[in-house]
N, C-alpha and C positions, 0 to 999 in steps of 0.2 A: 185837279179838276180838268175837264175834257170836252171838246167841244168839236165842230166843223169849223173851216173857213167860210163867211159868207161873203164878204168882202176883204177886199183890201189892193190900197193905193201904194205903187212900187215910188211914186214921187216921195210922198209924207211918208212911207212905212209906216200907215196906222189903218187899221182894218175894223173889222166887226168879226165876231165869233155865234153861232150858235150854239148852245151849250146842250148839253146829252138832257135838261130838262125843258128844253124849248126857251129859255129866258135869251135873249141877243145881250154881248157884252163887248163893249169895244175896247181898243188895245190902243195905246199910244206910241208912238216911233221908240222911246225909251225901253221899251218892255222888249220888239224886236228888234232892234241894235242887240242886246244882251243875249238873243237868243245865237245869234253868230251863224244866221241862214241870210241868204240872200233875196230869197222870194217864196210866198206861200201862194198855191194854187187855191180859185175857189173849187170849195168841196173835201180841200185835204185837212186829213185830222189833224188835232194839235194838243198840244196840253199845255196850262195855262198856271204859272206859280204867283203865288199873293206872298205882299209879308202883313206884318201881325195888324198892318192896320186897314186890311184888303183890298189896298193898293195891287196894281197887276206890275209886275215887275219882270217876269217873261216869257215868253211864247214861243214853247220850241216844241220838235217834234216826240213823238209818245215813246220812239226807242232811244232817243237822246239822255242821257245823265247829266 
């Protein structure tokens, strides 16, 4: 899944997403720790991976594997 940045604090690394269907969804420090970036700008895209129990687990960018 895929989204915008709408927010996000570089203290806590925990943000908010917009998502390509308009729903906002927030990210916890865990999710980007994992992504292994150092800062997201607002406005930059991201993509966003769940495990089975849609849990957000991490937040990296759309060319990232």
């Amino acid at each position: 899944m895929q989204g915008t940045v709408a927010t996000f604090d570089g203290a806590t690394r925990t943000g908010t997403l917009l998502l390509d269907d308009g729903t906002e969804l927030s990210f916890p420090a865990p999710a980007f720790d994992a992504s292994g970036l150092r800062l997201l700008r607002l406005g930059q895209r991201v993509r966003v991976d769940r495990d089975t129990a849609g849990a957000i687990v991490r937040v990296t960018l759309p060319t990232m594997d």
